[in-house]
N, C-alpha and C positions, 0 to 999 in steps of 0.2 A: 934035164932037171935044172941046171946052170943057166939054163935058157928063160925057163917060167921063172926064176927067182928076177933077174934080170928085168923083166917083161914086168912082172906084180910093182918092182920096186919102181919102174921106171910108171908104172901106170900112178902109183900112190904117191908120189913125186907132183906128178904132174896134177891130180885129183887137188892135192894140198896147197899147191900153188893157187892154182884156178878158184878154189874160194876161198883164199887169202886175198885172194886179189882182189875178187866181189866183196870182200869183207870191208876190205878198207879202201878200195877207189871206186868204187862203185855204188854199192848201196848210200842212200842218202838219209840220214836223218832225222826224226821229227824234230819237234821241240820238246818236246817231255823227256826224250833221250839226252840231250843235251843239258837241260837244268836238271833234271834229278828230280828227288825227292824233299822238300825242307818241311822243314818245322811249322812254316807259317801257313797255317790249312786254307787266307784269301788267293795266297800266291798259288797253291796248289789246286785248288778250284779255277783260277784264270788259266794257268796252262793247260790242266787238263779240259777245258772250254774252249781254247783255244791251238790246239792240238793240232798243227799244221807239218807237211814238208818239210823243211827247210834249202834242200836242194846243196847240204854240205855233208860233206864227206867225214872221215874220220880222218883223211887225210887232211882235205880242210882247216880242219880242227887243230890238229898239231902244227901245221905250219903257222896257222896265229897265235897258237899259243909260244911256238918259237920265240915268235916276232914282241911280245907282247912288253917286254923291257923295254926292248925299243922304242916301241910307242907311246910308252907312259914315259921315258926320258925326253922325247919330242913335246909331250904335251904342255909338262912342267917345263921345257924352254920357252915354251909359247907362252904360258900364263903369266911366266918370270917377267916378260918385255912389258915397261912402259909406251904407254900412248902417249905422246905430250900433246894430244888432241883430245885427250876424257876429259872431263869434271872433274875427277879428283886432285889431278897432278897440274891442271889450271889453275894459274895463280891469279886470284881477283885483283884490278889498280881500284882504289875507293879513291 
């Protein structure tokens, strides 16, 4: 009896695992899953018109949204920097 407990738990163990694992590295995405649902019914009409794959994961997912400070502190470095070769920071001789 020690035996079948053993055997069910290690079976539903393993059951649990295996589509945890389809769940989140495996299965992929559409876009409707990803944006959701909003308020705005033109946005909501293009995605669902547009209702594709996307080929990301949930996993995916989290790891950019990890990243996502990050990227927006790079961004704002980048925007911060002058050109001293634009227009605007060109200073005209008359």
């Amino acid at each position: 009896m020690k035996t079948f407990f053993v055997l069910l738990l290690i079976a539903g163990t393993t059951l649990c695992s295996y589509f945890g694992y389809q769940h989140y590295y495996v299965e992929t995405l559409k876009l409707s899953e990803i944006v959701g649902h909003t308020d705005d019914t033109l946005t909501n009409i293009a995605v669902n018109f547009l209702d594709y794959d996307t080929g990301l994961t949930r996993h995916d997912l989290h790891k950019i949204e990890s990243s996502k400070e990050y990227w927006l502190k790079r961004m704002k470095d980048v925007e911060s920097m002058i050109d001293p070769n634009s227009i605007k920071n060109h200073q005209h001789v008359k």
